[in-house]
N, C-alpha and C positions, 0 to 999 in steps of 0.2 A: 504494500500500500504506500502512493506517495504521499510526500505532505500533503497535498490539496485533498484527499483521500480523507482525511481526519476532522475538515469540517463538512457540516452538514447542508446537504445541499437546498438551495432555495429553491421552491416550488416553482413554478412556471405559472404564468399568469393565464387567467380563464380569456381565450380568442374572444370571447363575450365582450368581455371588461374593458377591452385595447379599442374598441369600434367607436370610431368618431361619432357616432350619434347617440351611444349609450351614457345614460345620465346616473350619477350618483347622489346619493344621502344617507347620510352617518345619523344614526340612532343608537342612542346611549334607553340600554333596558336590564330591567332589573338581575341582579345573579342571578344565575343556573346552576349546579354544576354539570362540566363537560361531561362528566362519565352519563350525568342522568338525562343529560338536552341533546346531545348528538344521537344518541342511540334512536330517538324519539323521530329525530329530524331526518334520519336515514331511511326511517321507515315511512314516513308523512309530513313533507315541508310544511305543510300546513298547521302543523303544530306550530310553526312562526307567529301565527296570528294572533296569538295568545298571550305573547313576549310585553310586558307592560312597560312602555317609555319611564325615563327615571332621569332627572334632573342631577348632574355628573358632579357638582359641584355639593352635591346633599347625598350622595351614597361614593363618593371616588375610591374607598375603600374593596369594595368591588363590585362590579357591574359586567355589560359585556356590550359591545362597543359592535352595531348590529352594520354593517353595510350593502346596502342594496343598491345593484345596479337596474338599470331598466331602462328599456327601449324607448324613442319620443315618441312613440303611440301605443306603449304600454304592452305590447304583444308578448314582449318575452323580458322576463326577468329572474335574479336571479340573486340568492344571498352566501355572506360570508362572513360569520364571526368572528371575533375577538374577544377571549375573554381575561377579562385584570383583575390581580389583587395584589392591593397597594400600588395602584399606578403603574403596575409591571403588567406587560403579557404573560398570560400563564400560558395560554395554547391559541390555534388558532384553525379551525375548522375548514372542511373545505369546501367547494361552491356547491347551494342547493338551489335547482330549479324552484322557481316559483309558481303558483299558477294566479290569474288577473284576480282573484278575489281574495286573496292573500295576503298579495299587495298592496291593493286598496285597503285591508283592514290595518294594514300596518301605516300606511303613510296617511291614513284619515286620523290616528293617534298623536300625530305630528301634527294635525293641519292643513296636511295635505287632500284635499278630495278630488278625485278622479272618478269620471262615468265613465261608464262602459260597455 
């Protein structure tokens, strides 16, 4: 094994995520733990919808740091956690399809409303 061998290598970014018309928004939601919210989300993204917005500055101790990417006309999107304790990454999940009503339940939590 050479030296470059011994660090860990960086994930490759979702060809989603790189597309000029694909839009982002950072959602800070309340802790999970990874062991018990990934299993969940592997089996049904739609458990996302469920994830309750949290004001980052009134729980920073830990939270998980939601990022949703998504199409300008909402067709396809797609999510990827972070989740912190004490301002650290603990782990960081990998991309889960979304489906439009999912979406909207989560960015209507922000503020955001979208028809569809």
């Amino acid at each position: 094994m050479g030296l470059f061998g011994l660090f860990s290598k960086k994930e490759k970014p979702d060809p989603f995520t790189l597309r000029d018309d694909v839009r982002l928004k950072k959602i800070n939601v309340n802790y999970i733990s990874p062991d018990e919210l990934l299993p969940q989300m592997r089996e049904n993204s739609e458990i996302a919808g469920k994830l309750v917005p949290v004001n980052y500055y009134a729980t920073k101790v830990r939270f998980i740091e939601a990022f949703l990417y998504y199409s300008e006309d909402y067709s396809q999107s797609k999510i990827q956690l972070c989740f912190y304790v004490n301002e650290k990454p603990e782990k960081t999940s990998e991309f889960f399809e979304l489906n439009f009503k999912t979406l909207q339940k989560l960015l209507s939590k922000v503020g955001m409303y979208i028809e569809g």
